[in-house]
Structures are given as C-alpha cells and as structure tokens.
BAZATI-59568 format. One line per field, with one value per residue (C-alpha): y, z, x; residue in one letter. Coordinates in nm, 4 decimals, decimal comma, always signed. Last residue first. Layout:
y: Y/...
z: Z/...
x: X/...
type: a/...
//
This chain:
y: -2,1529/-2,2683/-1,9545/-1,9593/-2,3660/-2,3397/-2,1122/-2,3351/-2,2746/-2,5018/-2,3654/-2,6310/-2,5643/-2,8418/-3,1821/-3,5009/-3,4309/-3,3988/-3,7069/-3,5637/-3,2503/-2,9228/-2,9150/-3,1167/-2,9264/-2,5977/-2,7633/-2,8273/-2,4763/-2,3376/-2,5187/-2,3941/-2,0644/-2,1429/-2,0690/-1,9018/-2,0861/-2,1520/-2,4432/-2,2669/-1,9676/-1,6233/-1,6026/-1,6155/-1,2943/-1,0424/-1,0997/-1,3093/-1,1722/-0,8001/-0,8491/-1,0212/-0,6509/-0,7711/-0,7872/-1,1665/-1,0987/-0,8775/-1,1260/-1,4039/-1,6220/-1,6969/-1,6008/-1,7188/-1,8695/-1,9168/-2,1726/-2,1382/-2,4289/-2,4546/-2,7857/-2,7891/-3,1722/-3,0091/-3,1422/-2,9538/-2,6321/-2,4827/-2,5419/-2,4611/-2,1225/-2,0671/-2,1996/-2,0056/-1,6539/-1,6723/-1,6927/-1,4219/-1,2227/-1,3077/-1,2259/-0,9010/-0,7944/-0,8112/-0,6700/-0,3512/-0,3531/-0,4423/-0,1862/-0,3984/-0,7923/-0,9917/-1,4310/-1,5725/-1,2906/-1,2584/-1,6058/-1,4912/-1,6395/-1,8143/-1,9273/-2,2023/-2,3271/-2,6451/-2,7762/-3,0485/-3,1385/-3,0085/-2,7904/-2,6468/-2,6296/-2,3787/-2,1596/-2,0841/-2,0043/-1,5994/-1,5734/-1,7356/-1,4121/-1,0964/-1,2327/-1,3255/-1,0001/-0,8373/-0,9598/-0,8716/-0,6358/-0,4222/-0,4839/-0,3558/-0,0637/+0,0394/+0,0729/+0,2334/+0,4404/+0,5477/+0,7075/+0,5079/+0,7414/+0,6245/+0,2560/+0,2272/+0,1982/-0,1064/-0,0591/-0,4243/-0,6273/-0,9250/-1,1733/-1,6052/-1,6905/-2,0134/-2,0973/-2,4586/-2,6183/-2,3047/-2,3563/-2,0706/-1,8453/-1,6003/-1,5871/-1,5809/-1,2661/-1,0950/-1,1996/-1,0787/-0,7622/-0,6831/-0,7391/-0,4866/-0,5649/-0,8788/-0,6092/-0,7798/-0,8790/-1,2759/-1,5037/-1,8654/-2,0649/-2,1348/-2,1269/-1,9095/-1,6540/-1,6437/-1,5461/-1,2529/-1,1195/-1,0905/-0,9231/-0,6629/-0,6201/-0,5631/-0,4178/-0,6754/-1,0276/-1,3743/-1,6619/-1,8908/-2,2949/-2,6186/-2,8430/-3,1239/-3,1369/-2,9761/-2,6926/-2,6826/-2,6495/-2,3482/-2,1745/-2,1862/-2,1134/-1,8163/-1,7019/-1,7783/-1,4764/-1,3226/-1,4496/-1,6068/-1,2999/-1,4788/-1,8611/-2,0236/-2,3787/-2,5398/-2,9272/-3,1748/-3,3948
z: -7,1862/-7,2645/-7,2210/-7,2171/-7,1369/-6,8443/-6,6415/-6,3604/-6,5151/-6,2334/-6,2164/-6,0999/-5,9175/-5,6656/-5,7575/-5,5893/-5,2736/-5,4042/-5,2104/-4,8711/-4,9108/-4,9846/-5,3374/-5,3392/-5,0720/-5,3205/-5,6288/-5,4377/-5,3644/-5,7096/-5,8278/-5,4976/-5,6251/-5,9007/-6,2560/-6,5134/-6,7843/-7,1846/-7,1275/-7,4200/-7,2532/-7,4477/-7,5289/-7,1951/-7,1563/-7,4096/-7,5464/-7,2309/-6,9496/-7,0933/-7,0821/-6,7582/-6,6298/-6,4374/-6,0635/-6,0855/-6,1315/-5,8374/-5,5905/-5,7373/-5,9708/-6,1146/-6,4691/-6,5031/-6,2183/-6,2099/-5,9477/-5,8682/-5,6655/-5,3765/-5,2233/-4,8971/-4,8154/-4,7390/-5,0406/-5,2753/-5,0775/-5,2810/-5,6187/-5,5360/-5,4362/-5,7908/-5,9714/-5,7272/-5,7515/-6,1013/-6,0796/-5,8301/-6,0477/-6,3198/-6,0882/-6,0020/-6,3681/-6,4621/-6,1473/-6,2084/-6,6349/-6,5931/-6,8514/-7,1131/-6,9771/-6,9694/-7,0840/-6,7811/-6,4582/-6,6544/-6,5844/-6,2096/-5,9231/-5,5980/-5,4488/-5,2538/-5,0261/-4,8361/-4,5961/-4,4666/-4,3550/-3,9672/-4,0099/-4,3510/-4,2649/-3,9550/-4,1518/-4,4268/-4,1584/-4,1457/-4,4885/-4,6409/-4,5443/-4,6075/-4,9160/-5,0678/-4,9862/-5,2007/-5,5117/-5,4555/-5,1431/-5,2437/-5,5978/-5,6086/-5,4210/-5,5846/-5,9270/-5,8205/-5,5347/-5,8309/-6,0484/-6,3773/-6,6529/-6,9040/-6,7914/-6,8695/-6,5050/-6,2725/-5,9021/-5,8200/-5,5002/-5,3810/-5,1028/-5,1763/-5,0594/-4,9394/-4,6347/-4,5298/-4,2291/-4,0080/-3,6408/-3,4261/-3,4878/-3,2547/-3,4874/-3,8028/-3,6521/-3,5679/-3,8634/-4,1260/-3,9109/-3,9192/-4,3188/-4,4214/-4,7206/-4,5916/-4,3581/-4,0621/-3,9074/-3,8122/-3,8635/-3,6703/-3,8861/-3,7553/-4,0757/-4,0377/-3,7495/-3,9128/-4,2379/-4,0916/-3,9174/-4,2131/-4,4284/-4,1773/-4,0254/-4,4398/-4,4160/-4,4276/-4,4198/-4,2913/-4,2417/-3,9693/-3,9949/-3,8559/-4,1417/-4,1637/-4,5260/-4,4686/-4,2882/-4,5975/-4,7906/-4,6015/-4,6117/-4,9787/-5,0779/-4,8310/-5,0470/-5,3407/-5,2979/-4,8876/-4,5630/-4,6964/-4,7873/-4,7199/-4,5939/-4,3187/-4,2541/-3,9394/-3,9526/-3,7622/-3,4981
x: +10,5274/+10,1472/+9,9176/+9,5327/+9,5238/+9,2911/+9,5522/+9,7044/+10,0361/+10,3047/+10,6375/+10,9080/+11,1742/+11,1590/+10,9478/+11,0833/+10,9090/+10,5976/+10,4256/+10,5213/+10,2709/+10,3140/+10,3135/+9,9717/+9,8367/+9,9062/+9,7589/+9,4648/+9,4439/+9,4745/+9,1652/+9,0202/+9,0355/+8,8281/+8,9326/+8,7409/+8,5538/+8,5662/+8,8620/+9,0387/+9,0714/+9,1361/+8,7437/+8,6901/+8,8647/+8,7340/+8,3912/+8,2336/+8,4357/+8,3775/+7,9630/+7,9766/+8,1446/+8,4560/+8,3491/+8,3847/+8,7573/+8,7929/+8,5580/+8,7785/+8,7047/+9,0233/+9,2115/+9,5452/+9,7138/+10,0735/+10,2239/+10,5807/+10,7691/+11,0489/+11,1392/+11,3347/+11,4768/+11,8017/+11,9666/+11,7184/+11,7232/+11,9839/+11,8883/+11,5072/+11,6305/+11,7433/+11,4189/+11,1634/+11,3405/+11,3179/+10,9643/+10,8729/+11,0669/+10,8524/+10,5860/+10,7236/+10,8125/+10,4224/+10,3139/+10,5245/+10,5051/+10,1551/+9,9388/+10,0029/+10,0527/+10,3295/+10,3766/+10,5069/+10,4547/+10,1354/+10,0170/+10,0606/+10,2720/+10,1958/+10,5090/+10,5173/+10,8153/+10,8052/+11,0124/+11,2031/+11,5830/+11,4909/+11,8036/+11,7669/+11,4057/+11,5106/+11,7561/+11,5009/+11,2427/+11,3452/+11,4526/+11,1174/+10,9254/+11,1226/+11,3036/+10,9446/+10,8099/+11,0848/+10,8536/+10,4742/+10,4606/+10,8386/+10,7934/+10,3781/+10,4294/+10,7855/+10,6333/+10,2848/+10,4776/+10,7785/+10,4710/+10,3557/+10,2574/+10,5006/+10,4339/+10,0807/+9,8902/+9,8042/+9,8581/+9,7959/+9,8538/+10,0052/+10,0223/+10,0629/+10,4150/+10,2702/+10,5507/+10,5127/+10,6830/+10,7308/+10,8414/+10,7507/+10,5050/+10,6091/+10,9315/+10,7590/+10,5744/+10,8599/+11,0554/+10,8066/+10,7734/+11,1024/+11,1275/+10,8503/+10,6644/+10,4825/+10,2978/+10,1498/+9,8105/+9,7569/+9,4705/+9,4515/+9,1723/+8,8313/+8,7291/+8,3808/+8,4637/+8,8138/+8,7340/+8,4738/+8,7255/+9,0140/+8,7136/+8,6453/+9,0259/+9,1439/+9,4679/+9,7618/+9,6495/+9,8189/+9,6791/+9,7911/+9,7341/+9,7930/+9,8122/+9,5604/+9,4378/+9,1361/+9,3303/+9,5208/+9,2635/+9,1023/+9,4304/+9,4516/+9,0912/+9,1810/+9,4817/+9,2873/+9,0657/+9,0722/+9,2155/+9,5371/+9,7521/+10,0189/+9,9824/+10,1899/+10,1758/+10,2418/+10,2919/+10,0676/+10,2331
type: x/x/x/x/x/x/x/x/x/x/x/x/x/x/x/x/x/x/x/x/x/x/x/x/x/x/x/x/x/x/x/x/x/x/x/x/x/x/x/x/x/x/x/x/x/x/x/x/x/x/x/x/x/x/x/x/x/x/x/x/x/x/x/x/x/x/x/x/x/x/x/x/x/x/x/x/x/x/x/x/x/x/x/x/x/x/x/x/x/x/x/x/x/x/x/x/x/x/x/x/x/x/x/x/x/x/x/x/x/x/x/x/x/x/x/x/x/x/x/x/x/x/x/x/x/x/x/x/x/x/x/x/x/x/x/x/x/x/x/x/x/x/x/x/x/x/x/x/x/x/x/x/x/x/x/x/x/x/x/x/x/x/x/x/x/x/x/x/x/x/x/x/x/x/x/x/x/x/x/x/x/x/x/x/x/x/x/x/x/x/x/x/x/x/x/x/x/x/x/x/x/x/x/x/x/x/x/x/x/x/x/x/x/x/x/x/x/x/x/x/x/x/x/x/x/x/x/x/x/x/x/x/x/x/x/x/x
//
C-alpha cells in the first residue's frame, strides 16, 4: 500500500517540485496552499495531485484537515512567506506574520500525526529550511530567526522520534529558481548573488526535491536530525 505524504505549501516553487517528486516516487499525495486558488488550480489540472486549502498558521485547521486526511506517513513542513524589512522599522504583523506561518506552523502540523507514527513505528518529518535560517541575512531578522527555529526544532524532535521509527531532518536551500528568484533583475543575479556561489548557478527546485524522496524514503532511516545545505557551496556551517 502506498504511503500518504503531505506537503505544505506544495502547489507553487519547491513545494510543488516536492509534491511532483513524490508522486514520481509513489507516495499518495495532498498539497497544501493557503491563498493562491489560480495557481493551486492550475497545479492540479497538470499533476494530477490531490490539493487542499488551509492556513498552516492556525492549529484547528491543521488538525481538521490532517484528520480528513487520515493516516500521514510523510509530513514536508515546506510553507513560508516573507515580509522582509530592517528590524527598527519592522511592525508586530511583519514579525508575527512570518513566526506564526514559518515557525509555529510546524507545531500546528506535525502535532496532529505525531501520535499516529509513534504508533505505526514509522514516519517521516521534513522540514524545509533556508540558508539564512544558518548563516542570517540583513533585512531578515523575522524569516531569519524562523528558520533557525525551524532548525532547532528539527534536532530535538529527532531525539524523540528516533525509537519510534520517526526521523526528522532540515534541509536549507540557498538560492533556487523559483518564479521570485528568477524575477531578480539578471543584472543583480550576475553581480551580486551568483557571485556568492561557488557552483556559478542557482538551484532548481527539483534539486531540493530529490533530497526530500531521499529523506522520506526507507533507505534514510538511519539519518534523524540532520540538516542538509542544498546551497551550491555559498555557506558551509
């Protein structure tokens, strides 16, 4: 029988690189997405994959929609969002946007199927990160101290899902070509972030996916904890 995966944000950027490789891979599949109907449509009309409409920043609806789900194998903890601003003009919605979607998201949605790997003695718990959650970025404080959190919340719940079969992993992508990043003037990309990467190229999202079936699948059992930079060498922790 195929195991159910669950993937955050999974309709749009790496989220649907995500989905789509896991579908490949021969999970059964629901994406998740918060706002975007257009966008969320037009994923499904071309993968085929189950999409779903909640906000990962509200605990109910995590756990009502878990719960019509059913039984979760994989949980990619994949949504975020930016509000990006220099700290001494940040406003309590940009701080408290990006923690409550980006950081408390991950208590709203692995709560609710913690209890059931625990009990089946499998699961799978991905995290997707940022390079900037490891190394900070100006203008970032919110999304920077999110993804660290993000981080830190990966190498403590690893310790207790260990002996329930449950492993938990961080990845942290640097810079990916995603509709946002390829929106980045050509002329910025080539003086100010390529530069930074010593492979010379952006990421693709399904760079991050494979990572993601790896975690997931039987032969990464013995890795829990673990925090995986996917960044083309820009930062080395």
């Amino acid at each position: 029988m195929a195991r159910t995966a669950v993937v955050t944000g999974g309709t749009r950027g790496i989220g649907a690189a995500i989905s789509q490789a896991l579908k490949d891979a021969g999970y059964n599949v629901v994406a998740s997405y918060a706002g975007n109907d257009e966008a969320a449509a037009k994923f499904k009309a071309e993968s085929s994959i189950e999409v779903r409409k909640w906000d990962v920043s509200d605990y109910d609806a995590c756990a009502r929609a878990l719960g019509d789900i059913g039984q979760v194998d994989v949980l990619v903890n994949n949504a975020g969002i930016t509000k990006d601003g220099m700290f001494h003009k940040m406003s309590k919605e940009q701080w408290y946007g990006v923690i409550n979607t980006n950081l408390n998201s991950l208590f709203n949605m692995t709560r609710p199927v913690w209890e059931g790997m625990r009990e089946r003695k499998f699961g799978r718990v991905i995290c997707i990160s940022s390079i900037n959650g490891q190394k900070g970025q100006m203008g970032q404080v919110n999304y920077s101290a999110a993804k660290a959190g993000d981080i830190g919340f990966v190498k403590a719940l690893a310790q207790e899902g260990a002996r329930s079969g449950i492993t938990v992993n961080a990845i942290c992508p640097g810079y990916i070509a995603t509709d946002m990043v390829k929106a980045i003037p050509q002329e910025v990309l080539n003086k100010s972030i390529l530069p930074q990467i010593p492979v010379g190229r952006l990421g693709e999202p399904e760079e991050i996916a494979r990572c993601v079936v790896f975690l997931a699948s039987d032969d990464a059992g013995f890795i829990t904890g673990a925090t995986i930079a996917a960044n083309g060498g820009q930062y080395v922790a």
